[in-house]
Each structure stands twice: as structure tokens, then as C-alpha cells.
Kinemage of the C-alpha trace (Angstrom):
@kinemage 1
@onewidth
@group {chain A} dominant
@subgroup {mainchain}
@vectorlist {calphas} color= white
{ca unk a 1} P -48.192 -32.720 41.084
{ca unk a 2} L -48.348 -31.103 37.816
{ca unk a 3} L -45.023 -29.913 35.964
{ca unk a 4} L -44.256 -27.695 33.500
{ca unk a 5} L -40.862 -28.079 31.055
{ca unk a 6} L -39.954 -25.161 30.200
{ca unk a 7} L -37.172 -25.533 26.717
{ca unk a 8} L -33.844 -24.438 28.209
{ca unk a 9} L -33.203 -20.969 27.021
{ca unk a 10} L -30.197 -20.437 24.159
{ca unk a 11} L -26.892 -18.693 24.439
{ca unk a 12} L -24.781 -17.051 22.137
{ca unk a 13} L -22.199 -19.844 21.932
{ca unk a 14} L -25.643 -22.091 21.120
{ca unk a 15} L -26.258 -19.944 18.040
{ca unk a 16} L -22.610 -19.653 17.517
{ca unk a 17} L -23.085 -23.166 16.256
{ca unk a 18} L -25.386 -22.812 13.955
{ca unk a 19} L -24.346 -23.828 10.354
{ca unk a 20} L -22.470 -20.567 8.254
{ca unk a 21} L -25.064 -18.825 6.532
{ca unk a 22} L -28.525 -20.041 8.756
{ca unk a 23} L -30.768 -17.221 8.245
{ca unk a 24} L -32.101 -16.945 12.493
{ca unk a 25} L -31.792 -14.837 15.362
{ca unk a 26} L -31.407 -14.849 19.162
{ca unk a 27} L -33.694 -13.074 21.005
{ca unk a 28} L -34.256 -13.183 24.631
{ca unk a 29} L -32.888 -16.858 24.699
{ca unk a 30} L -34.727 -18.037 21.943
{ca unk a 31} L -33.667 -19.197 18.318
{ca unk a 32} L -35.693 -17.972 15.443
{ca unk a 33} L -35.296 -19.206 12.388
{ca unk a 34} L -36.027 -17.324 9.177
{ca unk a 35} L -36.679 -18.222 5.427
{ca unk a 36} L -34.710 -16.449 2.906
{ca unk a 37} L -36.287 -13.251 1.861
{ca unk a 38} L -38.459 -13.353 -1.095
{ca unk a 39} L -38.339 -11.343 -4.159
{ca unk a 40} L -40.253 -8.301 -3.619
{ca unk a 41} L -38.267 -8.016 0.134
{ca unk a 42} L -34.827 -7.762 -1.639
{ca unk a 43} L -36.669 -5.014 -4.255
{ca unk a 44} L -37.867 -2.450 -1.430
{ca unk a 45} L -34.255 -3.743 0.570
{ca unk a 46} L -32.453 -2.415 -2.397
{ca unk a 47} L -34.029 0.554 -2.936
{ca unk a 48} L -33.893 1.704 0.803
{ca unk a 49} L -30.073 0.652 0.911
{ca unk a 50} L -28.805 2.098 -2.476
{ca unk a 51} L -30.067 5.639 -1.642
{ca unk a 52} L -28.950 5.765 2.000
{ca unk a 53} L -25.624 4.137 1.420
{ca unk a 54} L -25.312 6.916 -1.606
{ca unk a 55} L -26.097 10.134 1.202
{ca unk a 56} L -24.189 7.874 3.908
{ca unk a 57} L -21.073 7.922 1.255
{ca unk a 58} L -21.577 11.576 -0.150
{ca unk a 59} L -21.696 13.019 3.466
{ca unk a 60} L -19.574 11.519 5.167
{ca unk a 61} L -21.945 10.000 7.914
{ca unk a 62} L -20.614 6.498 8.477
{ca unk a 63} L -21.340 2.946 7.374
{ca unk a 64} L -24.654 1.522 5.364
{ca unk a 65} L -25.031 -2.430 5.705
{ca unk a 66} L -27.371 -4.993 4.238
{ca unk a 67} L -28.204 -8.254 5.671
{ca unk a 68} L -27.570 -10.875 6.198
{ca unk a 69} L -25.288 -9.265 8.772
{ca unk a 70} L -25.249 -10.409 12.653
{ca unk a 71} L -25.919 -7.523 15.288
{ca unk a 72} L -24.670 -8.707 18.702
{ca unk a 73} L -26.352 -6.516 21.049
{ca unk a 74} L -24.914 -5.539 24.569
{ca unk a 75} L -27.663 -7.488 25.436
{ca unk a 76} L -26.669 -10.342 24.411
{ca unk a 77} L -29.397 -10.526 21.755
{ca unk a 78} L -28.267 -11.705 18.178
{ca unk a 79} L -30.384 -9.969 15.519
{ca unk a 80} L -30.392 -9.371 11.424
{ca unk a 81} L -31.824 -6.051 10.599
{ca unk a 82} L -32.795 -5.989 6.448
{ca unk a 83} L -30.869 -2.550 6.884
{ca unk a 84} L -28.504 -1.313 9.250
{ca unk a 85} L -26.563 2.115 9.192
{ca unk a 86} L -23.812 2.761 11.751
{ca unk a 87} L -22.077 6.326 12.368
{ca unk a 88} L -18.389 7.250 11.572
{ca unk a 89} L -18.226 8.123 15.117
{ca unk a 90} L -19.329 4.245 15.913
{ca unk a 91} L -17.135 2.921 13.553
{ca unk a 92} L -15.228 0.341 16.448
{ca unk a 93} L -18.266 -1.909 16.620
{ca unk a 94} L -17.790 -2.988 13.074
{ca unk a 95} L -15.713 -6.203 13.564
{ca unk a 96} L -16.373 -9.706 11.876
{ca unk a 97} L -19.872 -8.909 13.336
{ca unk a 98} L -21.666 -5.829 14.339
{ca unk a 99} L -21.181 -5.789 18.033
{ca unk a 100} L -22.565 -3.342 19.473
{ca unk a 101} L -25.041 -0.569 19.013
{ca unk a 102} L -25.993 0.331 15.636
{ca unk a 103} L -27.933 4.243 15.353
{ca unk a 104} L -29.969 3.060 13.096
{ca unk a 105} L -32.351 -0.595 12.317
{ca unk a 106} L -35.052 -1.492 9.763
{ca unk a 107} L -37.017 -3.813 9.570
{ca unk a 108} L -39.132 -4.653 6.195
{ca unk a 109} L -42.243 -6.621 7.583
{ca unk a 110} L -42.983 -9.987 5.941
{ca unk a 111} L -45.940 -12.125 7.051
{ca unk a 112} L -44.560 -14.241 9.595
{ca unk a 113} L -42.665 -11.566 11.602
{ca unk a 114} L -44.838 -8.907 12.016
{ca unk a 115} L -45.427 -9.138 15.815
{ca unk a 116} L -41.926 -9.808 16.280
{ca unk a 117} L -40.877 -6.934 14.525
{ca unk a 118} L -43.223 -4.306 15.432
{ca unk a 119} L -43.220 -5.558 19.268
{ca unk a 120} L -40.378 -7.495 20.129
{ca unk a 121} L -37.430 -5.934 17.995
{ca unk a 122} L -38.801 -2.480 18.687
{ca unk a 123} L -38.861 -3.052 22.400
{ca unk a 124} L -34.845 -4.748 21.749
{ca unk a 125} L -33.918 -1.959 19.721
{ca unk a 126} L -34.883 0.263 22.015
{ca unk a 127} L -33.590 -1.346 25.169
{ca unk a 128} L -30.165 -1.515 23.958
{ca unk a 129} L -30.360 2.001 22.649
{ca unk a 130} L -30.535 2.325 18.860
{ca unk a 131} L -31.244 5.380 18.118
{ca unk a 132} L -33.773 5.066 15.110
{ca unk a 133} L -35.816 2.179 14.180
{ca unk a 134} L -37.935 2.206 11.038
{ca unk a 135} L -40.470 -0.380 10.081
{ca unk a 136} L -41.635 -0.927 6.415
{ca unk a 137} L -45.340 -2.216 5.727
{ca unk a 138} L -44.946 -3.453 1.689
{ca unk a 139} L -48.819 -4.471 2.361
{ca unk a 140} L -49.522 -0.825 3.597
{ca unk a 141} L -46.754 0.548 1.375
{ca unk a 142} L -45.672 2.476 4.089
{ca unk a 143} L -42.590 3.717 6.592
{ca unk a 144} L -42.874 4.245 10.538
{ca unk a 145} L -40.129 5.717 11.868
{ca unk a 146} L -39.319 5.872 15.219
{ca unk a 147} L -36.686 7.949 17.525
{ca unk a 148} L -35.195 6.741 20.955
{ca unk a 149} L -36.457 9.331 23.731
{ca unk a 150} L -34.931 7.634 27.083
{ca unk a 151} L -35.317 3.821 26.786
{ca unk a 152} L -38.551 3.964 24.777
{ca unk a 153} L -39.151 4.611 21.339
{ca unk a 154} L -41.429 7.818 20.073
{ca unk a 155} L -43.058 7.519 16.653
{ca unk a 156} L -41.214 9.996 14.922
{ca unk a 157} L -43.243 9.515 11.460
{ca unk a 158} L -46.022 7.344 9.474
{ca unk a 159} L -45.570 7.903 6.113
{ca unk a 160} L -47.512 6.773 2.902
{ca unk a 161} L -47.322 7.397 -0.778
{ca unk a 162} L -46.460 10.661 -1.692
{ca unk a 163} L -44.786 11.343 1.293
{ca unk a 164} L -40.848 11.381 1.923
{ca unk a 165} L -39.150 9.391 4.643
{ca unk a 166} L -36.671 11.836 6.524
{ca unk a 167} L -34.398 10.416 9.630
{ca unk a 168} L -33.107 12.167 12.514
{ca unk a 169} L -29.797 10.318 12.339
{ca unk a 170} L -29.518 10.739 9.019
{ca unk a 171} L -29.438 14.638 8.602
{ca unk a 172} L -30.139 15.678 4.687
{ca unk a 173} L -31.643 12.125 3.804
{ca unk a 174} L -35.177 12.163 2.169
{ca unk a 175} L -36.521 9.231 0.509
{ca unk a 176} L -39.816 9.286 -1.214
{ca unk a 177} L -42.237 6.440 -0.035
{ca unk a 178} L -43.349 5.547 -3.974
{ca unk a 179} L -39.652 4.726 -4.968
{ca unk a 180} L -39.265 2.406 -1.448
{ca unk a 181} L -42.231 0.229 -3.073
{ca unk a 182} L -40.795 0.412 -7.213
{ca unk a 183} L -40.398 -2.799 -8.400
């Protein structure tokens, strides 16, 4: 008789002991680990994060948050959006983590993440009900945004170049595509 192991699946007190500071994530009782973001990741994080956190602050909105920052979905799901924004109203989920539902995740592509990003996190994201999810293709130099309808996401926007990125959860925010991608 033939068997199959199967590796136990993770819990959150599994990745509770991972070393301070390991860049990785729990999804669906699995650890992933992750490299430290190169250069050009922390150039189009920064210029997504200065902007938004600038509007975020001017209006009033909420909270604007960079990783590395733990999101401990209801779920159970640990995950490290590059940029996380969280409204006023929302404000009791900010503890020594975020735990709980953030309105709004993105997610800056890098090579080895892609499907796990634009499959996996989406479908998380969405499942545990954030209400915006943008991804950001540096190869494509462009934004997809996407808006919670239900328990599914609906592209809300693919924009490229000389287009602006506007959110629904973000009311007033515009940011132009060509200044996501300035180095």
C-alpha cells in the first residue's frame, strides 16, 4: 500500500516562534519565507506610502503602514502587505500587530511571488474582507486595483503610464502611475 506524508500544516503559535524580524508569512497552514526586499521594491514602496500617508494625514482618513508589519487575519492567516492603510473608524485592530481587517492591501510583485500574490493573497484578501487590494507590476510598470463586491474581488482599474491610480477607500487620492515607478 502506497502512502502519502503530507508536512503537518503550521499554526499561528508555530510562526509565533519564528526569530524577531524573519521576513515570512502564514498562509493556509503554510510558512513562507521571504528575502528582504530589494532596492527598486523599497523605491516604488516609498513612493506609494509617502503620498497616501500625506492624503491619509491631511484628511483625516485613518492609518498608513509600511511593512514589515504582521496582519493577523480573522482567518487565522498571518500576512505582510508592502502597504497597508487602515480607517479611523478601524482604528481598534491596530495593536502590537494588525489584527484584524485592514480596508486596504498592496502588494508590489517581485519575481518569486507573483502567483502568490495575484492568486493566493487576492483570494485571502478577499475572503477575509479587505476592502481594496491593489497589485503593482514594476516589470509592467503598472497598478490593478481591485474592490470587494460580496466575497470576491472586481477589478476596479488597470492602469499604466500616464494614467492616475484613484481608490474607492481612499476618497480624493490620485496617484500618477509614472511617479509610482521614479527612481
Amino acid at each position: 500500500m502506497l502512502t502519502v506524508k503530507s508536512k503537518p500544516r503550521k499554526t499561528v503559535e508555530d510562526f509565533m516562534r519564528l526569530p524577531e524580524g524573519t521576513r515570512a508569512e502564514l498562509i493556509d497552514g503554510e510558512i513562507f519565507m521571504s528575502p528582504s526586499p530589494r532596492l527598486r521594491h523599497q523605491w516604488i514602496s516609498r513612493n506609494i506610502f509617502r503620498p497616501m500617508a500625506d492624503h491619509v494625514e491631511r484628511n483625516g482618513l485613518g492609518y498608513v503602514i509600511y511593512a514589515p508589519m504582521d496582519v493577523h487575519l480573522p482567518s487565522s492567516d498571518i500576512v505582510q502587505p508592502d502597504v497597508i492603510f487602515v480607517a479611523a473608524a478601524n482604528r481598534g485592530i491596530l495593536q502590537d500587530w494588525i489584527r484584524g481587517v485592514p480596508d486596504l492591501a498592496i502588494e508590489i510583485l517581485y519575481a518569486e511571488g507573483i502567483d502568490r500574490d495575484r492568486i493566493v493573497k487576492k483570494d485571502l484578501y478577499a475572503s477575509n474582507g479587505v476592502r481594496e487590494y491593489w497589485i503593482i507590476d514594476d516589470d509592467n510598470r503598472s497598478a490593478e486595483i481591485f474592490v470587494l463586491q460580496g466575497r470576491a474581488y472586481q477589478r476596479e482599474g488597470y492602469f499604466r503610464k500616464d494614467e492616475s491610480v484613484t481608490s474607492t477607500v481612499l476618497p480624493g487620492l490620485s496617484l500618477a502611475v509614472r511617479e509610482i515607478f521614479a527612481a
